[in-house]
C-alpha positions as CSV (number, residue, x, y, z in Angstrom):
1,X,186.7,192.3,92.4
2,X,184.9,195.3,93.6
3,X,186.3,198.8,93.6
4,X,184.7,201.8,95.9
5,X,184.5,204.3,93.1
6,X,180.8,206.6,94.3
7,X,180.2,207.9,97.5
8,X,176.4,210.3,97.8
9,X,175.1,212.5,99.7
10,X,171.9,214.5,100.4
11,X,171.9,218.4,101.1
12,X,169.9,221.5,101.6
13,X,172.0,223.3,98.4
14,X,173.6,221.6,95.6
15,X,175.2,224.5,94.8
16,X,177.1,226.0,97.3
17,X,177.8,222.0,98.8
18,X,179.8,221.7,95.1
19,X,181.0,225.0,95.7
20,X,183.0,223.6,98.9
21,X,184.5,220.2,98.1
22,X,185.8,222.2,94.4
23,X,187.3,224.8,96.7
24,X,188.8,222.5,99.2
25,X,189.8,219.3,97.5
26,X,189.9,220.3,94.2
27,X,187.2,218.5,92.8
28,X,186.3,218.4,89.6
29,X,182.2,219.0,88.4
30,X,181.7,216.3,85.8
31,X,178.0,216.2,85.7
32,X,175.2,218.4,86.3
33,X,171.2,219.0,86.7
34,X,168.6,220.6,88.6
35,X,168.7,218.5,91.3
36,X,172.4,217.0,91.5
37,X,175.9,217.4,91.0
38,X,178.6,215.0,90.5
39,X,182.2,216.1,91.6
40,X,185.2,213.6,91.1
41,X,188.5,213.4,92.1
42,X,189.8,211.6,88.9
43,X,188.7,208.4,91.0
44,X,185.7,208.3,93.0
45,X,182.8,210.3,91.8
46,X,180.9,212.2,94.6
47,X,177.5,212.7,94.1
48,X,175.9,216.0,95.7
49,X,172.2,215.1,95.8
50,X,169.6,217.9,96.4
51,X,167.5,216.8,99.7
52,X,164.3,218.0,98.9
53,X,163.8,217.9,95.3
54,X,165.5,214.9,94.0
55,X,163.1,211.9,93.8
56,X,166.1,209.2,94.7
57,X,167.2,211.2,98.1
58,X,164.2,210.0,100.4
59,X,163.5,212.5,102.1
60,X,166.9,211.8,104.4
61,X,169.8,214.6,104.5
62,X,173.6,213.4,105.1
63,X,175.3,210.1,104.0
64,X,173.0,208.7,101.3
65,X,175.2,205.6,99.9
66,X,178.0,204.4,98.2
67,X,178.5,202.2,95.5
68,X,180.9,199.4,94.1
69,X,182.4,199.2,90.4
70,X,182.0,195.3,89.5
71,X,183.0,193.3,86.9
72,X,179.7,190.9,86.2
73,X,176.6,192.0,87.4
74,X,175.2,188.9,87.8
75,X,177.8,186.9,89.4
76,X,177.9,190.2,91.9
77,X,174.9,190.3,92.6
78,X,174.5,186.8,93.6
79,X,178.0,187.2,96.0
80,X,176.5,190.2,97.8
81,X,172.8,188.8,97.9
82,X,174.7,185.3,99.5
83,X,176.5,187.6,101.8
84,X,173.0,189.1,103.4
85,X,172.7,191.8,100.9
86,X,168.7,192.5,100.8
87,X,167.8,194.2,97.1
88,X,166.3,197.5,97.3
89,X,166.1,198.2,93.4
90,X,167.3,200.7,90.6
91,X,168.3,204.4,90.8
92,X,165.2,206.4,89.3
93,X,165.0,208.4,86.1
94,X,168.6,207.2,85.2
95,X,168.5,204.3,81.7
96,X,170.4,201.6,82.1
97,X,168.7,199.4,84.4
98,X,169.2,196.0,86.3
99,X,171.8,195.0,84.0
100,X,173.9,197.9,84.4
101,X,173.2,199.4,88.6
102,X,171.7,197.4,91.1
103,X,170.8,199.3,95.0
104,X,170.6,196.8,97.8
105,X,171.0,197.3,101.7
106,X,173.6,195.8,104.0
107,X,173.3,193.9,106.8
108,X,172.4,197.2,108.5
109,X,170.3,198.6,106.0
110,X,172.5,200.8,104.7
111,X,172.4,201.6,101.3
112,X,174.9,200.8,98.4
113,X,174.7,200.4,94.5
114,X,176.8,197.8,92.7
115,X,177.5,199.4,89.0
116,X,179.3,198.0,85.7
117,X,181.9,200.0,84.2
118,X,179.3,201.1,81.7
119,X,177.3,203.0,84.5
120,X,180.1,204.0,86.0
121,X,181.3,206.1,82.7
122,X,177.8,207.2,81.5
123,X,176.8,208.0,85.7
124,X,179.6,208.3,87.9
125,X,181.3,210.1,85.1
126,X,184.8,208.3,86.1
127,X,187.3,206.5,84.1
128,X,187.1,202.6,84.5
């Protein structure tokens, strides 16, 4: 079964975006680089992506996608491709692959990622 565990999204500054979600919500910062943060609630990771010099935000600002915690890549896969899930491929500069993280679009072209628990540790940075 699929769990909603990483929700992303693109801004201006990293910094002082992380700045407000630990001072509001009491997030956590489990993960860090030049061009992203990754807060978490102990639960669901939130990924603070920087919009203009992160190669995986697009060039778009707000809502960038969110992503599912599965159990089998493969038999996941095939339920959301079945579904009307179009494939959109792999997060960039980030190992682990097609085995591990898949990114398709929705029915409405939305983004999402479907990860195993080994992304999800190693990425996400949440417990599985």
């Amino acid at each position: 079964m699929a769990k909603l565990r990483h929700i992303a999204m693109t801004v201006d500054d990293i910094q002082k975006t992380a700045t407000f979600y630990e001072q509001a919500f009491d997030m956590k910062r489990v993960r860090e680089s030049d061009v992203a943060v990754m807060l978490s609630d102990g639960v669901v990771s939130l990924a603070i992506i920087d919009a203009n010099r992160n190669v995986n935000a697009e060039g778009r600002k707000g809502l960038h996608h969110f992503g599912f915690l599965i159990d089998d890549m493969e038999s996941s896969a095939a339920q959301a491709e079945k579904a009307g899930a179009v494939y959109h491929g792999q997060i960039k500069n980030i190992g682990g692959g097609p085995k591990s993280e898949r990114k398709y679009r929705d029915l409405n072209g939305l983004p999402f990622d479907i990860a195993t628990p080994e992304h999800a540790v190693k990425v996400w940075c949440i417990p599985v």
